[in-house]
C-alpha positions in Angstrom: -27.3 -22.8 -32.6 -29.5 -21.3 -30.5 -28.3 -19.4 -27.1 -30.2 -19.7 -24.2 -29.2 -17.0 -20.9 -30.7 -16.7 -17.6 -31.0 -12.9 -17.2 -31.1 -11.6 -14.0 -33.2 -8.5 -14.8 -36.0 -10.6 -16.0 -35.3 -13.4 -13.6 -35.9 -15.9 -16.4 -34.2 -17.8 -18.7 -34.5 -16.5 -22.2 -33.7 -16.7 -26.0 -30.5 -14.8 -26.0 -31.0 -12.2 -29.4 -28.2 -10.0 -29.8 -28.9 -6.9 -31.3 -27.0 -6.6 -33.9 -25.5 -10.4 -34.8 -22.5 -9.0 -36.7 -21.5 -7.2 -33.5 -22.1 -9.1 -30.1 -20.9 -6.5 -27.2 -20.5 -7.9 -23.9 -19.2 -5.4 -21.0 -18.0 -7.4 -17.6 -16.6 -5.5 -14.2 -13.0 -6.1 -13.7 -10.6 -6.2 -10.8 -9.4 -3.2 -8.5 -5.5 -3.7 -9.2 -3.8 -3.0 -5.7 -3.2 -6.8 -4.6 -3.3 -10.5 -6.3 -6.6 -11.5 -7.7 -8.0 -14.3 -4.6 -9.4 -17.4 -5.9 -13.0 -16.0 -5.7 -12.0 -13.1 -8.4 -11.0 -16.2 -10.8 -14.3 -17.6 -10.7 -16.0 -14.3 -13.0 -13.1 -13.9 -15.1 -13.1 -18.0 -16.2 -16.9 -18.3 -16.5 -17.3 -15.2 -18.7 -14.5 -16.1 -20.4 -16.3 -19.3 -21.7 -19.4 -17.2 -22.7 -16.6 -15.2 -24.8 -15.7 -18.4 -26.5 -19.5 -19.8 -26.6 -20.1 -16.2 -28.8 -17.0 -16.8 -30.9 -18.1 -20.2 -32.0 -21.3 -19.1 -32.7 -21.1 -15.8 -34.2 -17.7 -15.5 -35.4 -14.5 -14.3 -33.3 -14.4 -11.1 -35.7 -18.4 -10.6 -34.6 -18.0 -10.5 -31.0 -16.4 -7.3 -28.8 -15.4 -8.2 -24.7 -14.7 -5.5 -22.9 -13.6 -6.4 -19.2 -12.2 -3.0 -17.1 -9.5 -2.3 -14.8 -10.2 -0.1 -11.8 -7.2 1.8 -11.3 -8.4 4.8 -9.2 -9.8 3.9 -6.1 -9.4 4.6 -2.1 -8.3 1.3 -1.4 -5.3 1.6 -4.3 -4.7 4.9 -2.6 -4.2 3.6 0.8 -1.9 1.0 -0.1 0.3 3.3 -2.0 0.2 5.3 1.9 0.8 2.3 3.7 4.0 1.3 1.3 5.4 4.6 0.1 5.4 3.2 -3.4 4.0 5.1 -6.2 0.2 4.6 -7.6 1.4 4.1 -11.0 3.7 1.8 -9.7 1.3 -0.3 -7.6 -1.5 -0.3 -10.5 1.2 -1.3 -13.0 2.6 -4.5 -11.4 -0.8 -5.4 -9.8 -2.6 -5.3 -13.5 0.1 -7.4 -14.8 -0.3 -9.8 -12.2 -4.2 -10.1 -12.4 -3.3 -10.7 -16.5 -0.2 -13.4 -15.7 -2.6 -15.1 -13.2 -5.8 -15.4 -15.4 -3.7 -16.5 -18.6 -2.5 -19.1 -16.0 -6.1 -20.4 -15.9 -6.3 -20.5 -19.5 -8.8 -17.1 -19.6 -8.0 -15.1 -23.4 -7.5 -11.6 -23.2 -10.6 -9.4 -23.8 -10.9 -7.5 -26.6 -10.6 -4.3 -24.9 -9.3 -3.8 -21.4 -9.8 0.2 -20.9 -7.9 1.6 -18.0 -10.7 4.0 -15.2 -7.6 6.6 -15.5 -7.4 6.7 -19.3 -11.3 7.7 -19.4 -11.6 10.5 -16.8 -13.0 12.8 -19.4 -15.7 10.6 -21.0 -16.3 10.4 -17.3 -16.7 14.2 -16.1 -18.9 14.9 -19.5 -21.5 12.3 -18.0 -21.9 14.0 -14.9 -21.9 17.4 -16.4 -25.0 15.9 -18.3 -26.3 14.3 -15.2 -26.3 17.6 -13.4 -27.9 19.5 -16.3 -30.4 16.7 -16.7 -31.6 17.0 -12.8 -30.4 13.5 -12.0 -27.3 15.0 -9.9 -26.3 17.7 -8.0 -23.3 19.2 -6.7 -23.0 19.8 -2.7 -19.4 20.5 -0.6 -17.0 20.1 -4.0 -18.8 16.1 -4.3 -21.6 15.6 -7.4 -24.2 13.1 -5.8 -26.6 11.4 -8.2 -30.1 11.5 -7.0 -31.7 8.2 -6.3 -35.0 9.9 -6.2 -34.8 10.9 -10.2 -34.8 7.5 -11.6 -37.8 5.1 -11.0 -36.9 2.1 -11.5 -34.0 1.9 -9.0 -34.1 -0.8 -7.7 -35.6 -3.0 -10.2 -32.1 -5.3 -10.8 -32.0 -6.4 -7.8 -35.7 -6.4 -6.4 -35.4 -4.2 -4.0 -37.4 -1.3 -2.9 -35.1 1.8 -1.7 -36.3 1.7 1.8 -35.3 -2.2 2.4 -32.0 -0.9 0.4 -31.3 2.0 3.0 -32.0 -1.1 5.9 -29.9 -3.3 4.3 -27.1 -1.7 3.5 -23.9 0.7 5.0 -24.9 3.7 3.5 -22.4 6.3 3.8 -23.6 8.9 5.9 -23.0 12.6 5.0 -24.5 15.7 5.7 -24.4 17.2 2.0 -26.2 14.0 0.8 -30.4 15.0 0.1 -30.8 11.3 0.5 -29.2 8.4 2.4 -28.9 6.2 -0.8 -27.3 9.2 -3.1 -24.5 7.8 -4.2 -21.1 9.9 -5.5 -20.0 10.6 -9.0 -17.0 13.1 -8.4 -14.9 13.9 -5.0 -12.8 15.7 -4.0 -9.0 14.9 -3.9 -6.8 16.6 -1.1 -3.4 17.0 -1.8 -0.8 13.6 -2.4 -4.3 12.1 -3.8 -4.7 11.2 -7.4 -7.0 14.0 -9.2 -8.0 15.7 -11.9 -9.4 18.8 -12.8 -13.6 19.4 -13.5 -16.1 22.2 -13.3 -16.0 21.2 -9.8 -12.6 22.0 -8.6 -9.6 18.8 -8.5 -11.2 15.7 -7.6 -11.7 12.2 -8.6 -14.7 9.7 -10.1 -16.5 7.4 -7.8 -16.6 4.0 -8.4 -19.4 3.0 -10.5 -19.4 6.2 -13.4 -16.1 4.8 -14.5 -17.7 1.6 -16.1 -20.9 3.7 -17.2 -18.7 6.1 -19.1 -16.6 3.1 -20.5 -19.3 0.9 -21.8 -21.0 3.8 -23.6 -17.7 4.8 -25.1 -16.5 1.3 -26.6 -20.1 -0.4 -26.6 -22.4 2.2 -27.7 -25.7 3.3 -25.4 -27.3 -0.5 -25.6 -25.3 -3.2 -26.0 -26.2 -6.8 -25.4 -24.3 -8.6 -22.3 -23.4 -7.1 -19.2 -21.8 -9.5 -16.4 -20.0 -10.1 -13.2 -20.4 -11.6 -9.5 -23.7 -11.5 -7.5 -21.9 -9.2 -5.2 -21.7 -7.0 -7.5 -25.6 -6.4 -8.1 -25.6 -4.2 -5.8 -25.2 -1.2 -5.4 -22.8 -0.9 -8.0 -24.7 -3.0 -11.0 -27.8 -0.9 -9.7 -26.1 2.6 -9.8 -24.7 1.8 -13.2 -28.1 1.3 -14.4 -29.6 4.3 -12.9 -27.1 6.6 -14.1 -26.4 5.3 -17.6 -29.9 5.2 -18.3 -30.9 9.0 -17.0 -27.7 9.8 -19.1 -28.8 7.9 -22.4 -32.8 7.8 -21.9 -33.3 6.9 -25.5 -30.9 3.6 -24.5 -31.4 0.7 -22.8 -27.9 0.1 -21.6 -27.3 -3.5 -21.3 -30.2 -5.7 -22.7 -29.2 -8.9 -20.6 -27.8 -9.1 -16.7 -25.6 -12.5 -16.4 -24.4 -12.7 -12.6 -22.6 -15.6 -11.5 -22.7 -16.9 -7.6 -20.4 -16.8 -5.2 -16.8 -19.5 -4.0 -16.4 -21.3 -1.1 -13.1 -22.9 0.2 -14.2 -26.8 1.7 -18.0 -26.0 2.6 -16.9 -22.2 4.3 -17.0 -18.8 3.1 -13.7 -17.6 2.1 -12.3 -15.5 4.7 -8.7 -15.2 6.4 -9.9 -15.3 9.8 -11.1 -19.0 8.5 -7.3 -19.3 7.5 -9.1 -20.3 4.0 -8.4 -17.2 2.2 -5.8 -17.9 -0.8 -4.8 -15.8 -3.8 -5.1 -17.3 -7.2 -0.6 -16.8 -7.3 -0.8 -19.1 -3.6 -2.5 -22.0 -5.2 -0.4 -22.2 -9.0 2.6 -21.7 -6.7 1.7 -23.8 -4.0 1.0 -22.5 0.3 1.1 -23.5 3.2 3.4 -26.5 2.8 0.7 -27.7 0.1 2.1 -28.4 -3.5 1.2 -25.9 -6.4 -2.1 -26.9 -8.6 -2.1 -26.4 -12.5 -4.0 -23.9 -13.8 -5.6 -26.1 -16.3 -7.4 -28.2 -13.0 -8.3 -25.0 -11.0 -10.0 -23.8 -14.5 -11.3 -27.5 -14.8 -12.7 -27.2 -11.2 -14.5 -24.3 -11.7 -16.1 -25.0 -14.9 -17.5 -28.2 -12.8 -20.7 -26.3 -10.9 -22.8 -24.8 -13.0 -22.4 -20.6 -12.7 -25.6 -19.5 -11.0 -24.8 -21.9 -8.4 -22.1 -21.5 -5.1 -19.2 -23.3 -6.4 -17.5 -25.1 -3.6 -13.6 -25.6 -4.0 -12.0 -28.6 -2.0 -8.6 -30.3 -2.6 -10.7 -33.6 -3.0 -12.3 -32.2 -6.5 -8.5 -31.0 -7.4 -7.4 -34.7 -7.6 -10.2 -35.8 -9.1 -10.0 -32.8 -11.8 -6.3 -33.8 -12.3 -6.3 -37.3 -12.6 -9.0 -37.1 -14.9 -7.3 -34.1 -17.2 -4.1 -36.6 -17.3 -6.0 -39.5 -18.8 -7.8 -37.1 -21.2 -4.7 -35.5 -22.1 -2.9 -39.2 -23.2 -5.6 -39.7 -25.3 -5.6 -36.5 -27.2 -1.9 -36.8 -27.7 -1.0 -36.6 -31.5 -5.2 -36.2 -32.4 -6.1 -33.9 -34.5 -9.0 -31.7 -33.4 -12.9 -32.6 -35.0 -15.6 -29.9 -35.1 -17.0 -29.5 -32.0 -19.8 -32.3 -30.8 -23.4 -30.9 -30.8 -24.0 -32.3 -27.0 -21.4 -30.2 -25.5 -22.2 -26.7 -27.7 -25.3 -27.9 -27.1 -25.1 -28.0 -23.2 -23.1 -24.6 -23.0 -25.8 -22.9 -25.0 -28.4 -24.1 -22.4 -27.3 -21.1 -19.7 -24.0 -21.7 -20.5 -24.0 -25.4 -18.8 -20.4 -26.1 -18.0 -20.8 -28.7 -15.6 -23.2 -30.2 -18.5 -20.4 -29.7 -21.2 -18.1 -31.5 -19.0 -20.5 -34.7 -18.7 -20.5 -34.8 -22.6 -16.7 -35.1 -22.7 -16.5 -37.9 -19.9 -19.2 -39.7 -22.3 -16.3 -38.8 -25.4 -13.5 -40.2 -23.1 -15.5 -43.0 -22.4 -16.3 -43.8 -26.0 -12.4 -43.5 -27.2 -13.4 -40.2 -29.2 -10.4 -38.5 -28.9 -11.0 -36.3 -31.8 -13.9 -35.0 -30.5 -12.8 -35.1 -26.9 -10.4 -32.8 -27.9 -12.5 -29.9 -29.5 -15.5 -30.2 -27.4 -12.7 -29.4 -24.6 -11.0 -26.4 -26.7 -14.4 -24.8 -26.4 -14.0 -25.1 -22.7 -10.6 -23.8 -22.4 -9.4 -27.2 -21.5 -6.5 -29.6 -22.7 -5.2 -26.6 -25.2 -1.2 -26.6 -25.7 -0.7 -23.5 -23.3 -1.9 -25.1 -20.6 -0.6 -29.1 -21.1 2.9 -27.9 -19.7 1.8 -29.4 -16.4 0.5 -33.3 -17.8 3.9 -34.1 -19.4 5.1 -37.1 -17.6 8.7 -36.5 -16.6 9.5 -39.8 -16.0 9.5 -43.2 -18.0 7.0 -45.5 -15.8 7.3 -48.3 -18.6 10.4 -50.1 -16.4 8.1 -50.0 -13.4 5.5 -51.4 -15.1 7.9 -54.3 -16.6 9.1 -54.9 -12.8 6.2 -54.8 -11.4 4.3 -57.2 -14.1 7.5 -59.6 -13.2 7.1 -60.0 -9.6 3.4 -60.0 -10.1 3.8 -63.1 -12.5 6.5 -64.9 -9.9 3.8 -64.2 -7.1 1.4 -66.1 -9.2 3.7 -68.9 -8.6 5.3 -68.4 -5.3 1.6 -67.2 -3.8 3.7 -64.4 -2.3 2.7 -61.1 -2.7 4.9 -59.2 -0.6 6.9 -57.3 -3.3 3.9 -56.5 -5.3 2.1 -55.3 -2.8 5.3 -53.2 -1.6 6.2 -51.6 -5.3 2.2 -50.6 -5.6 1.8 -48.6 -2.2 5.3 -47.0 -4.0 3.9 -46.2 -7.0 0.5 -44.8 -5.1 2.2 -42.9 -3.4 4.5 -41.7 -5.8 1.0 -40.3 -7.8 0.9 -43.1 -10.2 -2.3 -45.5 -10.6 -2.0 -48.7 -10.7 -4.2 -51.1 -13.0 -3.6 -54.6 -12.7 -5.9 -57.6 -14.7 -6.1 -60.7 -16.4 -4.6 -58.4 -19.3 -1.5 -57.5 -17.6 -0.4 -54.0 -15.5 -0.8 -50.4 -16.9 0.7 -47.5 -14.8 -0.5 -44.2 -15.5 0.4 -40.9 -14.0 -2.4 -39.8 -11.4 -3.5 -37.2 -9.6 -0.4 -35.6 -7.9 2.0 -37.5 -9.9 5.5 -37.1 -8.3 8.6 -38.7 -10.0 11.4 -37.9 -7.6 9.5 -40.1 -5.4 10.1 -43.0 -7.9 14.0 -42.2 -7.6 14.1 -43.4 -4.3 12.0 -46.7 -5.1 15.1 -49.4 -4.7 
């Protein structure tokens, strides 16, 4: 099967040929653990966890190497340690097992390598002691700056010159700095700070050596995939570029440049002055007087827009997503898994085409292949066992659907339908939809089944 990947270097869609097939590397930029992942962190994590799987099936799960990072030194980890009085390790501790509880919640496997920024703060200071010796960074005021200026294609990621960069962007502005758009490998660390010691006294790393020093460590100097969101691009995509490449010049760091776009709550940006801003934890568990949704439909939701494009999420889709997973999952019950269909491997090879892949599994559903339903899904993350805990139907509907068939049949007669129509808007409204025709009544749990509601039904 052929791999097809829109790489955002190139700005083209290409044949995706990995280097070396027997060893797929793919490096992605993970979360800053100081707080709960938001929705919009989800969206990276699920899409490049289907690429992971797309690779497995196609390569072999023993040929293919994820590495996805936690950022656990950082100035915004550091003020929220100050702002609680709890320690770092503490804070960087529960927040990266949160980030790992939330995205297994989503059905998103475990990388094969999640390194750690603090556990790699070596690697980290030999690359700038190489940078410095190289010319490509100097040390000013106990910082090490790397200079823009040395590398000549900076800028080339994100099509920018460095002048509509310096425009565009809040550069930090500091007198030590040779140019506005140097950017810092080491600082300084004052005292109650995390630091470490380096030829250039106790400090700490900026932000984007850490996943330079990482990727060359478990990846190698050139390794084939390099991903995350389009905000990420720049500067910190670019910066990685420019200093893993003047580190490694006879590398190529990462051949291909996936970035996925951007979330939207209900047509708006997600912000919490828009009162739309919601943690990945608020939505499983349910906010705002609104009732928790299953992982398996926010996973199902996001994998419906197509990665390159905005993905807008609205409770609207979340019904639709869950009354659809529901009727899938009834009729993968007891089915035993087929190979995967050619249409959907086929659509998720095509630029990893999720919202293609799903299309294909509608057309299964609709042609009663349950068999292939179900593995076309697996390769999607969908309707696997860890995350069907949410579809069981806790209540028996076949006496409601014996009651309601009854006073249906006596309203044939009586040519009253005030009892049928009053047990339906129940069972609506109760989650459940309700099928009536010449062949008789079918209930079926819907989207937002509630049972308890049923209790109360007289």
């Amino acid at each position: 099967m052929d791999i097809t990947l829109t790489n955002t270097r190139t700005r083209r869609k290409e044949p995706f040929e990995p280097i070396d097939p027997a060893n797929v590397r793919m490096y992605v930029c993970g979360p800053t653990v100081y707080d709960r992942a938001h929705l919009g962190n989800a969206r990276p994590a699920i899409v490049f966890d289907v690429l992971f799987r797309l690779l497995r099936e196609v390569y072999g799960p023993d040929h293919v190497t994820y590495v996805r990072n936690f950022t656990d030194v950082d100035d915004k980890i550091n003020a929220r340690a100050e702002a609680t009085g709890r320690e770092i390790s503490e804070i960087t501790a529960e927040t990266t097992q949160w980030y790992l509880d939330d995205m297994a919640a989503v059905g998103v496997m475990q990388p094969t390598e999640m390194p750690r920024a603090t556990a790699f703060i070596p690697q980290m200071i030999e690359m700038i002691a190489g940078l410095i010796e190289s010319g490509h960074a100097y040390e000013a005021e106990g910082h090490v700056l790397f200079s823009v200026e040395s590398y000549a294609d900076y800028g080339a990621l994100s099509g920018r010159t460095v002048e509509d960069m310096i425009a565009g962007a809040r550069v930090e502005v500091a007198p030590y700095k040779r140019n506005p758009m140097d950017f810092v490998l080491w600082k300084p660390s004052g005292e109650g700070l995390p630091g470490w010691e380096s030829p250039w006294g106790r400090g700490r790393p900026g932000w984007h050596i850490e996943c330079s020093a990482m990727s060359y460590e478990l990846l190698g100097e050139t390794f084939d995939i390099h991903g995350g969101g389009n905000d990420l691009m720049f500067p910190h995509h670019e910066n990685e570029i420019a200093q893993s490449c003047c580190a490694h010049p006879g590398g190529g760091f990462a051949k291909v440049w996936l970035h996925n776009e951007m979330l939207q709550v209900e047509g708006r940006k997600m912000s919490k002055s828009l009162g739309n801003f919601f943690t990945v934890r608020d939505l499983l568990d349910g906010h705002d007087g609104l009732p928790g949704v299953p992982g398996e439909v926010i996973r199902f939701v996001m994998l419906s827009t197509h990665y390159r494009k905005p993905m807008d999420w609205t409770a609207e889709k979340a019904r639709e997503a869950e009354a659809t997973l529901r009727k899938w999952r009834s009729m993968v019950a007891g089915v035993e898994a087929g190979a995967v269909p050619g249409p959907v491997l086929a659509a998720l090879a095509d630029d990893l085409n999720t919202a293609g892949a799903i299309a294909e599994l509608h057309k299964l559903a609709g042609a009663g292949d349950g068999a292939g339903l179900k593995a076309g899904a697996a390769l999607l993350g969908l309707l696997t066992p860890d995350l069907g805990d949410w579809a069981e139907v806790t209540a028996d509907l076949s006496g409601w659907q014996d009651r309601l068939a009854a006073e249906r049949a006596r309203a044939m007669e009586t040519k009253d339908f005030t009892e049928v129509d009053r047990l339906k808007a129940a069972l609506v409204e109760a989650g459940v939809e309700v099928r009536m025709s010449k062949q008789g009544v079918e209930l079926l749990p819907g989207a937002g089944f509630a049972p308890e509601k049923l209790e109360t039904l007289a």
